[in-house]
N, C-alpha and C positions, 0 to 999 in steps of 0.2 A: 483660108482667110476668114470666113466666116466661123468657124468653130472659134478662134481667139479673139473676137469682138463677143464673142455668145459668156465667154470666161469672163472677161474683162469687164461686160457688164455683171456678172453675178458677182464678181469679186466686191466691185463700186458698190452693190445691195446690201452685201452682207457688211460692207466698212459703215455703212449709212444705217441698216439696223443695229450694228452694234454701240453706235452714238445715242441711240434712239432713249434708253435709260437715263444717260445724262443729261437730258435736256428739261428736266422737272427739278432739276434740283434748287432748295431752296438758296437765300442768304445763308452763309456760316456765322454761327452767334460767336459774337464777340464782346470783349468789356473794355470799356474807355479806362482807363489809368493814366492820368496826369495828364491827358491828351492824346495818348499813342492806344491805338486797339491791340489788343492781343486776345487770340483765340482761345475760345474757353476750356479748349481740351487742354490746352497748355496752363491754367489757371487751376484748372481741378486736379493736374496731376501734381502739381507745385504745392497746394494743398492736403491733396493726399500722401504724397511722403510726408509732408510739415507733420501730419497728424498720426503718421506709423512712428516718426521719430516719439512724440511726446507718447504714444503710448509703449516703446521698449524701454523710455524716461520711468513711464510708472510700473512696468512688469520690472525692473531693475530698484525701484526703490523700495518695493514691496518685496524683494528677494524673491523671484519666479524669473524662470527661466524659459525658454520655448525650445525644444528639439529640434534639430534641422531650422534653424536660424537663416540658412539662404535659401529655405520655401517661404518657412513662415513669413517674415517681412516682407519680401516683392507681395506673397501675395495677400497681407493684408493692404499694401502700399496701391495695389490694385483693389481690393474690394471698398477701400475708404473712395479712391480715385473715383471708380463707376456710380457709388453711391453719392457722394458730392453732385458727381453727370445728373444723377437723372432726379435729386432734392433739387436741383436750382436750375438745370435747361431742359428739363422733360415737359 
């Protein structure tokens, strides 16, 4: 009997240390838009495709083309996205 209260407490420790990182964490930034908040990761990634489209806009009207077209775009779609992150909430 006493070994499974001996468990049950270490169990309870380790559930209580592993909360233990969550507990600093700050507000999530967010931006007001007509009233309603929306999270800024959801802002800059909305931005970041907006800005991979207008740039296959101009690698298309300059006649240039990119290789592997389903790397290249996610992942400039991602490098404009992180870049947006850390210009306006870093």
């Amino acid at each position: 009997m006493r070994a499974n209260e001996t468990i049950r407490t270490m169990r309870l420790g380790l559930v209580s240390l592993s909360a233990l990182p969550l507990a600093s964490c700050s507000r999530a930034p967010s931006i007001d838009v007509l009233g309603s908040f929306f999270p800024a990761w959801l802002v800059c990634t909305t931005l970041g495709v907006l800005v991979t489209v207008l740039t296959r806009w101009v690698l298309l009207r300059f006649h240039m083309s990119l290789d592997l077209g389903v790397l290249a775009y996610p992942s400039l779609a991602a490098l404009f996205t992180f870049a947006l992150w850390l210009i306006f909430f870093h």
